[in-house]
C-alpha positions as CSV (number, residue, x, y, z in Angstrom):
1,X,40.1,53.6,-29.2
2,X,38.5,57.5,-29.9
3,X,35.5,57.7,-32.3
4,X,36.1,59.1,-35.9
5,X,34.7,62.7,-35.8
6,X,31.4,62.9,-37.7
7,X,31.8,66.5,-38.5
8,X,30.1,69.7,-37.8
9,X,27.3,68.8,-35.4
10,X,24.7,70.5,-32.6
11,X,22.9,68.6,-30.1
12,X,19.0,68.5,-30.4
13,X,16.7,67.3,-28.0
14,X,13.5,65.6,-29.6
15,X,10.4,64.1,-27.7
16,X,9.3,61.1,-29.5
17,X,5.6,59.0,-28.6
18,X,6.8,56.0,-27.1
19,X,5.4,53.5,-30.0
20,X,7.6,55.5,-32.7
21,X,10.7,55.2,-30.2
22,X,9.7,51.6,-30.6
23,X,9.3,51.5,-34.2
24,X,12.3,53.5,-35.2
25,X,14.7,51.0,-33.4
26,X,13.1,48.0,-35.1
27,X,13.9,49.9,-38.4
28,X,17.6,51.1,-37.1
29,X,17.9,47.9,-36.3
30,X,17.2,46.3,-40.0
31,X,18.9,48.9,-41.7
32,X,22.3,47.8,-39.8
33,X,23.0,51.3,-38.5
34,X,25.2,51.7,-36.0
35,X,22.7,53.8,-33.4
36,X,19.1,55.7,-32.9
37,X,20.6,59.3,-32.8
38,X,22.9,58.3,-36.5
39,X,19.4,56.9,-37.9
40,X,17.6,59.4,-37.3
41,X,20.1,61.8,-38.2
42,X,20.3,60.0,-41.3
43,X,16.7,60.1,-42.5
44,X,16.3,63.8,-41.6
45,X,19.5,64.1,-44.1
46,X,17.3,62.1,-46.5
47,X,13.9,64.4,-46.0
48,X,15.9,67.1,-46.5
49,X,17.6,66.5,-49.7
50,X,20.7,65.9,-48.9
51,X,22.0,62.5,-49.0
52,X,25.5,64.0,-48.8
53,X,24.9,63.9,-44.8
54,X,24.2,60.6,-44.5
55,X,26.6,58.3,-43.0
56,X,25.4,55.2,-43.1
57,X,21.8,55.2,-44.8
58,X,23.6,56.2,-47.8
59,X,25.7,53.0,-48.4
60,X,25.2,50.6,-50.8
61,X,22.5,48.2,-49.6
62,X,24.8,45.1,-50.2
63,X,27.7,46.8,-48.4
64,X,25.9,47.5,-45.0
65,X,27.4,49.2,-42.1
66,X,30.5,48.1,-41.0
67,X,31.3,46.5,-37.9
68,X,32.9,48.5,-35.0
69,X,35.2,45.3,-34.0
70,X,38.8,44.6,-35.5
């Protein structure tokens, strides 16, 4: 089944220190999102005022993310 489209996007390569790699998945992981790259994509959104761009750090805490399985 083909992904959704998530919009308008560009590629951008970013070189992280290993320990916030590490870090960074621990808190993907706990805030239920779906992948690294949408995270992080997420949380610059956030930093940069606008929430609008946030797919899935933008929910509802009690709603979550929701699963990709039928």
């Amino acid at each position: 089944m083909p992904m959704p489209s998530k919009g308008d996007r560009k590629p951008l390569t970013v070189r992280l220190p290993s320990e916030l790699i590490k870090s960074l998945e621990a808190q993907r992981s706990s805030a239920g999102a779906t992948s690294l790259s949408q995270y992080v994509s997420d949380l610059l959104a956030i930093a940069s005022d606008r929430e609008d761009l946030a797919l899935e750090l933008n929910r509802v805490h009690d709603q979550g993310v929701l699963p990709l399985t039928a």
